[in-house]
C-alpha positions as CSV (number, residue, x, y, z in Angstrom):
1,X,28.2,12.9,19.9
2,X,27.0,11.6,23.2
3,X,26.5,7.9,23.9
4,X,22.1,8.7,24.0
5,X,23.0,9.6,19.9
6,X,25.1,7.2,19.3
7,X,22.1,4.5,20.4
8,X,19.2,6.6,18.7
9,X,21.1,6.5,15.2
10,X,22.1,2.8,15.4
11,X,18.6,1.9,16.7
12,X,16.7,3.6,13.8
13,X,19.4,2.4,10.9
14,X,18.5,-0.9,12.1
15,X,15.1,-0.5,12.4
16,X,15.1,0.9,8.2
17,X,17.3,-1.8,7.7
18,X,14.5,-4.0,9.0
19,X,11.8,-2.5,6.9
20,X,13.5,-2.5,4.0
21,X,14.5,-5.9,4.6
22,X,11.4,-7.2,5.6
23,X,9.7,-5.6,1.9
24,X,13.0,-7.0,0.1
25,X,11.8,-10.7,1.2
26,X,8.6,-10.0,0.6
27,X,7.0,-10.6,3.7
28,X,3.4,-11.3,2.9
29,X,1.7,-8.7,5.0
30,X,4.1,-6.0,4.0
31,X,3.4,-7.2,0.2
32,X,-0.5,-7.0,1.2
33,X,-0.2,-3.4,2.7
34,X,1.6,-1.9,0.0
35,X,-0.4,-3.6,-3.1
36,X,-3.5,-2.3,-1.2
37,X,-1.9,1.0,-1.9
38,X,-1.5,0.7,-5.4
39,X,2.7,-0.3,-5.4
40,X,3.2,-3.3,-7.9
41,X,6.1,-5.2,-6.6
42,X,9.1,-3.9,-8.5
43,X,7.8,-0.3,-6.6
44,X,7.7,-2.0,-2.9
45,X,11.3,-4.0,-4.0
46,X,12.7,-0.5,-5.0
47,X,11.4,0.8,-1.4
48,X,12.6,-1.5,0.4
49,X,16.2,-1.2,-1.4
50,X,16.1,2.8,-0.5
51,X,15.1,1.6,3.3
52,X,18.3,-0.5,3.3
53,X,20.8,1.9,1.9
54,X,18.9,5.0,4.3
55,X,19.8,2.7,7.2
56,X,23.2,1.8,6.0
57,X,24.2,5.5,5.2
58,X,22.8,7.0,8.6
59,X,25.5,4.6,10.4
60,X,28.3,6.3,7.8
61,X,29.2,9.7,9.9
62,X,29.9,11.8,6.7
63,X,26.7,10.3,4.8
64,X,24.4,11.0,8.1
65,X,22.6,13.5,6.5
66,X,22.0,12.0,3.3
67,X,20.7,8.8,4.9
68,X,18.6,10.1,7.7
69,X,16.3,12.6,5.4
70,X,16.0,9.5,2.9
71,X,14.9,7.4,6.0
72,X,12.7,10.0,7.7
73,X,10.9,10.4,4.2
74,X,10.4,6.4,3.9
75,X,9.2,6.6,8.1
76,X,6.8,9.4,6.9
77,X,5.7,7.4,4.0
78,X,5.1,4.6,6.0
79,X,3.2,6.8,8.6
80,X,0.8,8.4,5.8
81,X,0.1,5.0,4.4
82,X,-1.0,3.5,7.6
83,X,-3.1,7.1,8.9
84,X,-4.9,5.9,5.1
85,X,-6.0,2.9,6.2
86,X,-7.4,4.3,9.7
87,X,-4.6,2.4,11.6
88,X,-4.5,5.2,13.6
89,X,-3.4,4.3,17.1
90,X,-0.4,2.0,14.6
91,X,0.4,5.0,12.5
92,X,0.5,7.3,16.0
93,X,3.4,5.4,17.4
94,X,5.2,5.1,13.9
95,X,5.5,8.5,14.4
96,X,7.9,8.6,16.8
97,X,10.7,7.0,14.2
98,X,9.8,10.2,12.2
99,X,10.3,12.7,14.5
100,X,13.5,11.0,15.9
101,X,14.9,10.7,12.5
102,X,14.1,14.5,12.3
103,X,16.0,15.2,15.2
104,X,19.1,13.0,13.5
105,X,18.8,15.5,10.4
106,X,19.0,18.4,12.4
107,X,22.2,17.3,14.3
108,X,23.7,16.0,11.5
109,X,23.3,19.5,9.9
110,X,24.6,21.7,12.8
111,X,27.3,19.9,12.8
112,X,30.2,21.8,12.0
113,X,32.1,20.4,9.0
114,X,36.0,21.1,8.5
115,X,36.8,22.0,4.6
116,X,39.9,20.8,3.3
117,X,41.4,24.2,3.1
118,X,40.9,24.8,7.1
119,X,43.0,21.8,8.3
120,X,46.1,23.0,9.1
121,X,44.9,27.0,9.6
């Protein structure tokens, strides 16, 4: 994994650690957007958990995978809520997270795994 991957992965696990964070403390316009939406609180505290643990498991190299489809989803989620509220030019660029944690997913899937039983062969 090149140094350009290495940066992309680090810079979107922090940036769903900071979203999940940011719904964790309950900033007030994060709580404002998401009750607009219908999430009560427990919801947008359970959100922002699954943000944090996406971010945390996309720096893990074995739980890549795992963590960068959970993140993408939460990015899309994010995305769709926002093209709702006809922030459009706002949910445009929040697209690019998406499509960058896409391309994480993809690489972390074509990437060839060794079983247990190869080592050694």
């Amino acid at each position: 994994m090149n140094a350009l991957n290495i940066t992309i992965v680090l810079l979107l696990a922090l940036l769903s650690i900071a979203a999940g964070t940011a719904k964790v403390m309950e900033i007030p316009q994060e709580m404002e957007f998401l009750l607009g939406f219908g999430f009560n609180v427990e919801q947008i505290l359970v959100f922002g958990v699954v943000q944090i643990i996406a971010g945390v498991l996309m720096i893990l190299f074995k739980a890549r995978f795992v963590g960068s489809v959970i993140a993408a989803l939460a990015f899309l989620l994010t995305s769709v809520l926002l093209f709702m509220s006809e922030n459009t030019l706002f949910a445009a660029v929040s697209m690019i997270p998406v499509a960058l944690t896409c391309r994480v997913v993809y690489q972390a899937k074509k990437r060839p795994r060794k079983r247990s039983r190869d080592i050694g062969e």
